[in-house]
C-alpha positions as CSV (number, residue, x, y, z in Angstrom):
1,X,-9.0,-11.5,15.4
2,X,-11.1,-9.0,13.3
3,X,-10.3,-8.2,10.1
4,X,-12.3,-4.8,8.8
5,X,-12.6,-4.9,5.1
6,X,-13.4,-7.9,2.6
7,X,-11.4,-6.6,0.3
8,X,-8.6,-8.7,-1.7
9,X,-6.6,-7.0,1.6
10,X,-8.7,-7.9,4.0
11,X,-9.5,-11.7,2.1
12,X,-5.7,-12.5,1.6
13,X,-5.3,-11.0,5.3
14,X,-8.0,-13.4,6.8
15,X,-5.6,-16.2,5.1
16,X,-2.6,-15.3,6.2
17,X,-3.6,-15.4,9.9
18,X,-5.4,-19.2,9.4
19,X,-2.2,-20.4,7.7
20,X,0.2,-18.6,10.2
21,X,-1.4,-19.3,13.5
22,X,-1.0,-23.1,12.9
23,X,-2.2,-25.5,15.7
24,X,-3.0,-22.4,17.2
25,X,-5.4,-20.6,14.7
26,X,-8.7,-22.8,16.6
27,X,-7.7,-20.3,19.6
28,X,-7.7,-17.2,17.4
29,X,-10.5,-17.4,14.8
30,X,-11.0,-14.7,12.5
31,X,-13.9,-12.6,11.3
32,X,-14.3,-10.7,8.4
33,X,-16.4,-7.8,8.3
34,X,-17.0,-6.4,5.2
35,X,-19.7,-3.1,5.2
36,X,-21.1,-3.9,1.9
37,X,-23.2,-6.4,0.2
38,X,-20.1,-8.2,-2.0
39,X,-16.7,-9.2,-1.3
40,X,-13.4,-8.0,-3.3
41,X,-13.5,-4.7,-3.5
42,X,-11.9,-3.3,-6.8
43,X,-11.5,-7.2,-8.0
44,X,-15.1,-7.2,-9.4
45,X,-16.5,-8.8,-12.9
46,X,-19.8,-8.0,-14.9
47,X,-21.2,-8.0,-17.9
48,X,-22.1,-6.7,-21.4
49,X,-25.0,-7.8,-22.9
50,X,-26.9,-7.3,-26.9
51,X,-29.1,-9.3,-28.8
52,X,-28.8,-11.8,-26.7
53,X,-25.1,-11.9,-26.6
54,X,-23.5,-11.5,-22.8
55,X,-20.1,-10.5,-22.4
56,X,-17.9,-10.8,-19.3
57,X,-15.8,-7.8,-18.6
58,X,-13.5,-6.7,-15.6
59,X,-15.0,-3.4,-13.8
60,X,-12.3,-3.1,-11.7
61,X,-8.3,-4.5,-11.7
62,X,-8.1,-6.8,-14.4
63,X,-4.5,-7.8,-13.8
64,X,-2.2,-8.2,-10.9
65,X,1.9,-8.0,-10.9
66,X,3.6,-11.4,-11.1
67,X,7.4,-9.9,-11.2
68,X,6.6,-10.3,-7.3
69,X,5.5,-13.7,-5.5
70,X,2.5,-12.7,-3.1
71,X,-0.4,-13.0,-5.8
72,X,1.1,-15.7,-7.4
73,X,1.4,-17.5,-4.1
74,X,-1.8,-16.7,-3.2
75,X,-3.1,-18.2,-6.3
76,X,-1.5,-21.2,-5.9
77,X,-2.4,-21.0,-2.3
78,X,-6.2,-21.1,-3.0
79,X,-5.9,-24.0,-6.3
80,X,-5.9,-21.7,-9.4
81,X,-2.6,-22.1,-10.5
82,X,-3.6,-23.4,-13.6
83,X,-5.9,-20.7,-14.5
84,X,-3.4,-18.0,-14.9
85,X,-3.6,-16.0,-17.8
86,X,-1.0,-13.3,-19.7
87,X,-1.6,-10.7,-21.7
88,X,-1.1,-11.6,-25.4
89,X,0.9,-8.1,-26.0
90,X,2.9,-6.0,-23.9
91,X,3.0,-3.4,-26.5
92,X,1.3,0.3,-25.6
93,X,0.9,3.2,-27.4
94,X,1.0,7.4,-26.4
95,X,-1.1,9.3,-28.3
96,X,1.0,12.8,-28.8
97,X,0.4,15.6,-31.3
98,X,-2.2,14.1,-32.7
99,X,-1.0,10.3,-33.1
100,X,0.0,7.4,-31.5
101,X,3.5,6.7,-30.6
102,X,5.0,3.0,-29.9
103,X,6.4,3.2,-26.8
104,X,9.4,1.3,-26.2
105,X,10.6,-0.9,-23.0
106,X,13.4,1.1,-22.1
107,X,11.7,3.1,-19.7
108,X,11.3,2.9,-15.7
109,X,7.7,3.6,-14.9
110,X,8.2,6.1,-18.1
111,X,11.7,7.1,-16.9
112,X,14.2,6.6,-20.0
113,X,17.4,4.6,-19.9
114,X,17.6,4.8,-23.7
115,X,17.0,8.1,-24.8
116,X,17.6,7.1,-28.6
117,X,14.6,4.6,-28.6
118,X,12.5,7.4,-27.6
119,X,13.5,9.5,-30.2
120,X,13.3,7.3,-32.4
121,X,9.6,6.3,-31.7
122,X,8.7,10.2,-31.9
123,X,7.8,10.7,-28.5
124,X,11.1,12.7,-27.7
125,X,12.7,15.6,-30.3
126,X,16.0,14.9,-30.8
127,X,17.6,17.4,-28.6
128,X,15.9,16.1,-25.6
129,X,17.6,12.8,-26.4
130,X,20.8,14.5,-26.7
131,X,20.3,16.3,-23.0
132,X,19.4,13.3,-21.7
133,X,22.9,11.6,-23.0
134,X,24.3,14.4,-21.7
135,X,22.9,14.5,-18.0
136,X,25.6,11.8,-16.4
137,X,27.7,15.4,-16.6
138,X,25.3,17.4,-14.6
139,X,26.5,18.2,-11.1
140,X,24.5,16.4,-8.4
141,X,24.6,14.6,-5.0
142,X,23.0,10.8,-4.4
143,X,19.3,11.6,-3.2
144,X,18.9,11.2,0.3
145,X,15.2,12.9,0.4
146,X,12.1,12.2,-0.9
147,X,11.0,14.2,-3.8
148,X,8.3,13.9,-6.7
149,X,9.0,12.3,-9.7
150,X,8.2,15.6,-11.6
151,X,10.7,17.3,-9.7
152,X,13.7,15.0,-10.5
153,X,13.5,14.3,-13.7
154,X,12.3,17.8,-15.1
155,X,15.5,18.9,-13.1
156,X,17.8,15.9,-14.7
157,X,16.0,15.4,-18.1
158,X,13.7,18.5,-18.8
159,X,10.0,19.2,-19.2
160,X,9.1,16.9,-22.5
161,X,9.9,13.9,-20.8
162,X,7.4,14.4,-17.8
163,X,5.0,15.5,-20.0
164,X,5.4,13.3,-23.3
165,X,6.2,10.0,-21.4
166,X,5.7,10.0,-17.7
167,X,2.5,11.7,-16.8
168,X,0.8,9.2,-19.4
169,X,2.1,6.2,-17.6
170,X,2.7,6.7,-14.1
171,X,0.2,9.6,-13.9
172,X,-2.0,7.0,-15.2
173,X,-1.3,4.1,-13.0
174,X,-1.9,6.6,-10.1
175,X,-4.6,8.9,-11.1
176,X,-2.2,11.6,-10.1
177,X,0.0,14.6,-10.9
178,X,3.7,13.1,-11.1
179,X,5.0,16.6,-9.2
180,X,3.3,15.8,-6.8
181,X,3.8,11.6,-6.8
182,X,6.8,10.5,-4.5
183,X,9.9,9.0,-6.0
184,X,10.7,6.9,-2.9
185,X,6.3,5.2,-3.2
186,X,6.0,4.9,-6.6
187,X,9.2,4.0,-8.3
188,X,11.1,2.5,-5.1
189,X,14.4,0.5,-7.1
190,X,14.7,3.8,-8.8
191,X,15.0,5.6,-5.6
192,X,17.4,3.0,-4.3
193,X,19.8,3.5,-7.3
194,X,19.8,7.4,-7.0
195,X,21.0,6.7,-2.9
196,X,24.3,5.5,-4.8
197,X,24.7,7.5,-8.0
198,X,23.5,11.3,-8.5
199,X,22.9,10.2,-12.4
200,X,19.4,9.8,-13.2
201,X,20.1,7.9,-16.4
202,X,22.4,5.6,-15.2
203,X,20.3,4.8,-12.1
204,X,17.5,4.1,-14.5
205,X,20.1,2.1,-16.6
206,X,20.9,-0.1,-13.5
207,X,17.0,-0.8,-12.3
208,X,17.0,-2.0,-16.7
209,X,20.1,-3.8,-16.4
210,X,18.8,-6.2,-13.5
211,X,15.0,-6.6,-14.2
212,X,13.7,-9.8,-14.8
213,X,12.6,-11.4,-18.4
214,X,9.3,-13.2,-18.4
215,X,5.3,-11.6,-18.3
216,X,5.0,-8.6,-15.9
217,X,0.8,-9.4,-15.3
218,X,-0.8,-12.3,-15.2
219,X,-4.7,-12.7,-14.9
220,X,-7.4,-15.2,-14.4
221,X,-9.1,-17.3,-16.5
222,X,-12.8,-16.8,-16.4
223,X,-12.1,-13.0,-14.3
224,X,-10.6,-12.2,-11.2
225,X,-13.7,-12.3,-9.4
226,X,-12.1,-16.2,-9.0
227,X,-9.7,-14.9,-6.8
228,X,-12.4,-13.8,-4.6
229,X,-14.8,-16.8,-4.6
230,X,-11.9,-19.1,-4.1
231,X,-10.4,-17.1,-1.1
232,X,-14.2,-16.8,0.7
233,X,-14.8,-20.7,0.0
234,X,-11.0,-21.4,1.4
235,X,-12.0,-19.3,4.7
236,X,-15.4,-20.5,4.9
237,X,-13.9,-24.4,4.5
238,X,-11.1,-23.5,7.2
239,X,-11.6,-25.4,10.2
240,X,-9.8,-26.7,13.4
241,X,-11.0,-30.0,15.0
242,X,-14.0,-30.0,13.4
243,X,-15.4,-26.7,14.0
244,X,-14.9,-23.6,11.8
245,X,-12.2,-21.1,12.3
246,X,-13.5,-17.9,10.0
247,X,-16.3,-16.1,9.6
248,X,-16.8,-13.8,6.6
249,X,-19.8,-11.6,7.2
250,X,-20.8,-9.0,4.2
251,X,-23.2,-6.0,5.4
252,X,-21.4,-5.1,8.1
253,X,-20.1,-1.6,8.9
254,X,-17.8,-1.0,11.5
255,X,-19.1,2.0,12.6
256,X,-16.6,2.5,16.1
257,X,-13.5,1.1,16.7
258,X,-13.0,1.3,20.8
259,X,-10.3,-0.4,23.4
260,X,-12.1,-2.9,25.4
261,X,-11.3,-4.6,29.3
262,X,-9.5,-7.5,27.1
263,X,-9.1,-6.1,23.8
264,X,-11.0,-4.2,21.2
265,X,-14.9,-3.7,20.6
266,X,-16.2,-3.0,17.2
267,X,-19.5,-1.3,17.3
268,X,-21.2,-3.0,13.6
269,X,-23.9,-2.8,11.9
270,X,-26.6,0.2,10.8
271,X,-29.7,2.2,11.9
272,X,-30.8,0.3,15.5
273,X,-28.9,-3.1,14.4
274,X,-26.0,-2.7,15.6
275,X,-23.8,-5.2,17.8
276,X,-20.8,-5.7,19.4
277,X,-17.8,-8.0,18.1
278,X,-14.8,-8.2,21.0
279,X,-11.1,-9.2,19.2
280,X,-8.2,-9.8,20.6
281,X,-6.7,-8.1,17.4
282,X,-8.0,-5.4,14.8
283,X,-6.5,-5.6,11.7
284,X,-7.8,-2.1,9.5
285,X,-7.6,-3.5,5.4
286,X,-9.3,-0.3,4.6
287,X,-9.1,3.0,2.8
288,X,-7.0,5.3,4.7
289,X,-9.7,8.0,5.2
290,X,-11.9,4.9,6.6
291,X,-9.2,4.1,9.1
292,X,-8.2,7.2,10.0
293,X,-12.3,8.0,11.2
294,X,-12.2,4.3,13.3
295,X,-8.7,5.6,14.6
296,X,-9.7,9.2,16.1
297,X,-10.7,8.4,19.5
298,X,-8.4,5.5,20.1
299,X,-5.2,6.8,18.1
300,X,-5.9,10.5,17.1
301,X,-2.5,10.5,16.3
302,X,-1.9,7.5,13.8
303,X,-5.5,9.0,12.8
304,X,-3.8,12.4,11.5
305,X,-1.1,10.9,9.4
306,X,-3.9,8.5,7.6
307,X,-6.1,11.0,6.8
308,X,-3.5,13.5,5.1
309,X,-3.6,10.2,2.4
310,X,-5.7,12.2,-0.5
311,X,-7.5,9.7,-2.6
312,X,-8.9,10.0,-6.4
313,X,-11.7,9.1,-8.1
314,X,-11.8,7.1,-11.3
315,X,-14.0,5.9,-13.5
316,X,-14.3,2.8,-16.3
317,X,-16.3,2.5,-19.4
318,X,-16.3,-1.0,-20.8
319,X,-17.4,-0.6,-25.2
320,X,-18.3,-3.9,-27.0
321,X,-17.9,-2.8,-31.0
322,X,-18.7,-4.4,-34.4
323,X,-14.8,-6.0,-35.1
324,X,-12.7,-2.9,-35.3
325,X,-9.3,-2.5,-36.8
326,X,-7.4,-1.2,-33.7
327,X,-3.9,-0.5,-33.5
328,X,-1.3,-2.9,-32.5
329,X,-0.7,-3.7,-28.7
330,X,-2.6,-3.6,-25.6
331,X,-3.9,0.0,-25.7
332,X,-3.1,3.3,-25.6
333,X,-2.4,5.9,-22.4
334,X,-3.3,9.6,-22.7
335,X,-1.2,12.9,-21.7
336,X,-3.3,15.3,-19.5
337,X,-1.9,17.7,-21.4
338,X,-4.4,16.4,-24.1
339,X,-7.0,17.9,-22.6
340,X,-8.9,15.0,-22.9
341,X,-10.6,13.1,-20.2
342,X,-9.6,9.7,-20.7
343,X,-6.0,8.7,-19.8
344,X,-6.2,5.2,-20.6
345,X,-8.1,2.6,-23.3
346,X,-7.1,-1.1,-23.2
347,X,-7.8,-3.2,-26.5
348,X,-9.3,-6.0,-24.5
349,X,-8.8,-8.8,-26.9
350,X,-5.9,-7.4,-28.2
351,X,-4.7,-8.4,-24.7
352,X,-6.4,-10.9,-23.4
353,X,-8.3,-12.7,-26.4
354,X,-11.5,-12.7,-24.4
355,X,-13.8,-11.0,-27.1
356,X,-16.5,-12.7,-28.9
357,X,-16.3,-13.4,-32.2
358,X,-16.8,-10.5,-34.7
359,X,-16.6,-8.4,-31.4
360,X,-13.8,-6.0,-30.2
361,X,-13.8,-4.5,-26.5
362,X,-12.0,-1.6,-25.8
363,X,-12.1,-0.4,-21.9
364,X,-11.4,3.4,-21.2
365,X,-10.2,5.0,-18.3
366,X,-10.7,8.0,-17.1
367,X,-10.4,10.4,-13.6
368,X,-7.4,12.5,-12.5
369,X,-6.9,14.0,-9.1
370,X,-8.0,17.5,-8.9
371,X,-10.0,17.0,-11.9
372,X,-13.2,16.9,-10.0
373,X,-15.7,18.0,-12.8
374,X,-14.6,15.6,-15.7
375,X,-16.7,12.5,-13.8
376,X,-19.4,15.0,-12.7
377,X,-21.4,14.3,-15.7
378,X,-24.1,11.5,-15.6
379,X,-23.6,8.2,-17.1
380,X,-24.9,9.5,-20.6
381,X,-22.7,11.9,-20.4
382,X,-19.9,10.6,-19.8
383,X,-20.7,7.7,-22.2
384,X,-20.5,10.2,-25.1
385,X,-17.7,12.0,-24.1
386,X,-15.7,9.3,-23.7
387,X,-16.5,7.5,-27.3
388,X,-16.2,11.2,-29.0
389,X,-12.7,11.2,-27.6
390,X,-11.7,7.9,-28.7
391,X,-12.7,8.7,-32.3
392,X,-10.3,11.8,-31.9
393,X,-7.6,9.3,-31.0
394,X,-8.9,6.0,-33.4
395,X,-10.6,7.8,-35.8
396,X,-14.8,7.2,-36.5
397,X,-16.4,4.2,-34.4
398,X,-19.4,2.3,-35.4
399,X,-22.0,2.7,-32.9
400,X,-20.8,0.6,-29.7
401,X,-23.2,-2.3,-28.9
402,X,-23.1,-2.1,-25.5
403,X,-20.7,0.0,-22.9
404,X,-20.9,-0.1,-19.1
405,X,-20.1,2.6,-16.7
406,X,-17.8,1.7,-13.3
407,X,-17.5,4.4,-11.1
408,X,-14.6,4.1,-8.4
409,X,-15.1,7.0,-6.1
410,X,-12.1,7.8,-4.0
411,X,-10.7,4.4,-5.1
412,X,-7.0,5.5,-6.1
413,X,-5.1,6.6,-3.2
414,X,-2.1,9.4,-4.2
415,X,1.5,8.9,-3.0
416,X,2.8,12.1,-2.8
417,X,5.9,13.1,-1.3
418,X,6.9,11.9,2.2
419,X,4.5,8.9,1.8
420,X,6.5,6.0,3.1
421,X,7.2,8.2,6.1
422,X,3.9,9.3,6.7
423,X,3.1,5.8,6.6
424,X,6.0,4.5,8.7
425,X,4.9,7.4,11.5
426,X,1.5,5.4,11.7
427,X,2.9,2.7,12.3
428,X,5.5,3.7,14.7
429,X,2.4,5.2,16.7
430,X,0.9,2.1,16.8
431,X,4.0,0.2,17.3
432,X,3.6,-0.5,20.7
433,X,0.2,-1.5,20.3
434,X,0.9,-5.3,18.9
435,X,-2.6,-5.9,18.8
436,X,-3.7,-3.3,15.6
437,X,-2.2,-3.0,12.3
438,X,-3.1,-1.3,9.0
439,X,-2.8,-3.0,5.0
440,X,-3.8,-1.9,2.4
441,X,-3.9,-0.1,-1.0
442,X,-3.3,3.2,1.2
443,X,-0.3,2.5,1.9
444,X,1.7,-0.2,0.3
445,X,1.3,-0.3,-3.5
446,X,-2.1,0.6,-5.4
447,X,-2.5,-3.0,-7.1
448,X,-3.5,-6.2,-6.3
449,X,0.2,-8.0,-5.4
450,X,1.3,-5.0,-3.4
451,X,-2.3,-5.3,-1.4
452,X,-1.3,-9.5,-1.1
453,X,1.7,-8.1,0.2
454,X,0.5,-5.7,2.4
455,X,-1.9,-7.7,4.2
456,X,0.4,-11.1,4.7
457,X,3.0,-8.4,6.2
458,X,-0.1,-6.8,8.6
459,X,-1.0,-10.2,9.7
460,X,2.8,-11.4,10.6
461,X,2.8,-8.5,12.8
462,X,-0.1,-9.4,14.7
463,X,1.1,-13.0,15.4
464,X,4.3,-12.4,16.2
């Protein structure tokens, strides 16, 4: 089998088949081919460094969900059980009119179940808590449809609460405008409740009522690059009497995806190194746009319905400061309606403790779809901007002592309305085709658990 992308997808894919295929797995082998010159993807660790002082910072995901089993098991899976970290602080913070604003966990993905909370933290006026109360009485039918977040609860609730409370925190998860972002992708129990019960607040009530206690993130000790090293040494330490069962090959493109006399051929490689790698089995862990291009001339089809997947680019600044006084919590997430660039900052030892002494790191987020000039600017630039914008929000800075700038291009794939069924049409397509399947970020959930997921589900598919 060939597995195109050595990404956390693609790594916890590769696994899944090896552990799945059982006695059988020295018959299937698995390649991974990865088209750049490091594994993980988004699950990647750096540094800071100052007068002789080096930091490690996360450039990419610095947490993964643990509310759901697949990265934990995966975790455990590769011998780092005991490594897991979680955040010190759950707390956040929404900067509005000019302050920042506790935000309470009453919420679902920003939705409120307890309107008074809200109020009562400033980021509602008091007649919006009163509507809310009051929406249980509004005529409506149990959703059957799809339809963006934006949509629903500016119909149910009213304009401040999209704006005050949800575009901060699920715009910011997604990089995306929340009338546009499906209900059905993005907050699925709450779409589940509303099949049952045309109330918006009590369907967000219900999704409160049975979540479970405990940390929602966990981490890794050390960064998650772990994650990665562990799963390449797993794969590369696989073996079946006596002989190796995975191969994990970085620098190298798939460039053409094409059916074969037995199977598939996968032209890889660039300029006039290229080869040919027959499988039995493709399985796609890449972005949607990078499927959809391998999937033209086999699947034009399944190729159409990947490629209407928009993506957005983000960016992250990592800031190592003299010890600041920062505000209680985790960090702080940003309205658009700010007019600021950055929608996020996390108070990196606040959560995690990993600071150096004397040292406070603060990482900032910024990128919103359709906001294609905000990470125009060069790294200078958008250094400046960025720190000028937290002193709006913190007050004056000292002088950082390092930053780092991560660019993501195209990294955060937008679920707008009518994604699940976009994405259950490509697979339909290929249905009868047991010998491709598609994971991935594109399609399944934009962090690291839902990727786990995505890929152990891909790979159960093509061993069945």
């Amino acid at each position: 089998m060939a597995v195109v992308g050595g990404g956390i997808t693609g790594l916890a894919a590769a696994l899944a088949i090896c552990d799945r295929a059982g006695p059988d797995v020295g018959a299937i082998g698995v390649t991974v081919l990865e088209q750049s010159s490091n594994l993980g993807g988004k699950l990647l660790s750096g540094t800071l460094r100052w007068d002789g002082h080096t930091q490690a910072i996360e450039l990419g995901a610095d947490a993964f969900l643990v509310r759901t089993p697949a990265a934990l098991e995966l975790v455990s899976r590769l011998g780092l059980s005991d490594e897991v970290i979680h955040p010190h602080t759950g707390q956040a913070h929404i900067f509005l009119n000019g302050a920042l604003h506790v935000l309470p966990t009453t919420t679902v993905m920003g939705v409120p179940a307890d309107p008074a909370s809200l109020v009562d933290a400033g980021l509602l006026p008091a007649a919006a808590g009163r509507q809310i109360s009051a929406e249980p009485d509004l005529p409506g039918e149990p959703l059957v449809a799809d339809v963006s977040v934006g949509e629903l609860v500016r119909r149910r609730f009213g304009d401040v609460v999209v704006d005050n409370i949800i575009d901060p925190l699920l715009g910011g998860v997604y990089a995306g405008n929340v009338d546009a972002l499906s209900l059905q992708a993005t907050i699925p129990a709450l779409a589940a409740a509303l099949r049952s019960d045309s109330s918006l607040l009590r369907a967000a009530q219900a999704v409160r009522a049975v979540a479970k206690g405990g940390p929602t993130f966990g981490a890794l000790r050390g960064g998650m690059r772990r994650l990665v090293d562990a799963a390449k040494q797993t794969l590369s330490a696989a073996k079946h009497r006596g002989e190796p069962v995975a191969q994990v090959r970085c620098d190298a493109p798939v460039r053409r995806l094409d059916r074969g006399e037995q199977g598939w051929e996968l032209t890889v490689g660039s300029g006039h190194d290229r080869q040919l790698v027959s499988a039995d089995a493709v399985l796609l862990a890449t972005p949607a746009p990078t499927s959809a291009r391998l999937l033209r001339q086999v699947a034009p089809e399944v190729a159409a319905e990947l490629a209407a997947i928009d993506y957005a680019s983000v960016a992250v600044i990592s800031f190592a400061f003299p010890e600041l006084v920062l505000p209680d919590g985790s960090g702080m997430l940003i309205p658009s309606s700010s007019g600021l660039i950055i929608k996020a900052a996390t108070f990196v030892d606040h959560k995690w403790g990993q600071a150096a002494p004397d040292v406070s790191l603060v990482r900032v987020s910024l990128g919103r779809h359709g906001d294609v000039q905000a990470l125009r600017r060069n790294d200078t630039e958008l250094v400046a901007t960025a720190l000028a914008q937290l002193q709006l929000v913190l007050g004056p800075l000292p002088a950082p002592l390092a930053s780092k700038v991560q660019r993501w291009d195209g990294a955060m794939p937008q679920y707008t309305v009518g994604h699940n069924a976009r994405v259950a049409q490509a697979r339909d397509l290929l249905g009868e085709d047991r010998s491709i399947a598609l994971a991935g970020a594109g399609y399944d959930g934009v962090g690291i658990t839902g990727c786990i997921s995505s890929a152990q589900r891909a790979a159960d598919a093509l061993l069945a």
